[in-house]
C-alpha positions as semicolon CSV with decimal commas, in nm:
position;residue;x (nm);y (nm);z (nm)
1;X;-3,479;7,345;-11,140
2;X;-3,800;7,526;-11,215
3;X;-4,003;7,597;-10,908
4;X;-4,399;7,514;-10,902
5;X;-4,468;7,883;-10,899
6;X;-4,213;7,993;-11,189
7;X;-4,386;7,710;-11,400
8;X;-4,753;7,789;-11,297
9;X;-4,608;8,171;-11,424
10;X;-4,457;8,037;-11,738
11;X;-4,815;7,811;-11,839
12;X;-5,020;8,178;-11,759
13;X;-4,828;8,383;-11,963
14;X;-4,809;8,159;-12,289
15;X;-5,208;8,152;-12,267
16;X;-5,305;8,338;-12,559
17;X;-5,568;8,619;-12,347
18;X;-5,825;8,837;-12,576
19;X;-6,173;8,922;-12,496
20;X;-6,444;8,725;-12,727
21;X;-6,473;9,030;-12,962
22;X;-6,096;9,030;-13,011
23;X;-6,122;9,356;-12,945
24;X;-5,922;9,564;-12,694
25;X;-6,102;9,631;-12,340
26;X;-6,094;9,971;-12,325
27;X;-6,323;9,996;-12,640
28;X;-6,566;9,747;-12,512
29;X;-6,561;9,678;-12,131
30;X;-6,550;9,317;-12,200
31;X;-6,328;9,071;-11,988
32;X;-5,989;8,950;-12,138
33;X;-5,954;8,556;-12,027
34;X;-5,787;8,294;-12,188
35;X;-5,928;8,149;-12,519
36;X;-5,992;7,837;-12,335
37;X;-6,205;8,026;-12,066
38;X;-6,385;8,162;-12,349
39;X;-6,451;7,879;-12,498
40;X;-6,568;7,694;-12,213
41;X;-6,842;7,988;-12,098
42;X;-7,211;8,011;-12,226
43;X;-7,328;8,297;-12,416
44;X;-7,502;8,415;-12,093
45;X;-7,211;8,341;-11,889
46;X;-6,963;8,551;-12,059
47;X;-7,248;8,834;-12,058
48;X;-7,242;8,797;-11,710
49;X;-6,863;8,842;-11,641
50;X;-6,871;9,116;-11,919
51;X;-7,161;9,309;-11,686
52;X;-6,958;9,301;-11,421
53;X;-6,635;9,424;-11,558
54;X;-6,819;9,715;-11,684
55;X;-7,021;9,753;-11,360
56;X;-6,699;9,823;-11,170
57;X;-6,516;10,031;-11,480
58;X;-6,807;10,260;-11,466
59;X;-6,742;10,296;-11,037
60;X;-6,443;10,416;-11,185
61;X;-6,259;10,064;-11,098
62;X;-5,958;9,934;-11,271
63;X;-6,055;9,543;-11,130
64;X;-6,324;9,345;-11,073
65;X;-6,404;9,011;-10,970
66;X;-6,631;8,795;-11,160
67;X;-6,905;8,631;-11,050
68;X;-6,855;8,340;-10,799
69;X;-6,987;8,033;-11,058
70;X;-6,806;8,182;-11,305
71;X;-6,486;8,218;-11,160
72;X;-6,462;7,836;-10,990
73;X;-6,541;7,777;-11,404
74;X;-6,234;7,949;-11,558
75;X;-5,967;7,939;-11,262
76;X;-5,838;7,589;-11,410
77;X;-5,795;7,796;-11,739
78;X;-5,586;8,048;-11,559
């Protein structure tokens, strides 16, 4: 029997991730999240997130959190 965990693992890694370019983050700083996530964000929210992720990769910081609105947003497609 699969546990809730091992299934809520399984459903996260068959999510197809990407940033909205499609191109890797290392070359543009954006945010990968789920194509639904991306979807689902406004131009000016995904700008946001994007700002933020490069905010904290020029601190020198491998993570960041996004902002507060924007995470409650996307967490159901995580």
């Amino acid at each position: 029997m699969i546990s809730k965990r091992q299934k809520s693992l399984m459903d996260w890694g068959s999510q197809k991730w990407r940033t909205k370019s499609g191109k890797p983050s290392s070359q543009t700083g954006e945010r990968y999240l789920p194509t639904n996530a991306i979807k689902a964000l406004s131009p000016a929210e995904y700008a946001a997130t994007t700002k933020a992720k490069r905010l904290a990769k020029s601190k020198g910081k491998q993570f960041s959190k996004q902002p507060k609105s924007i995470a409650k947003k996307t967490a159901r497609y995580r």
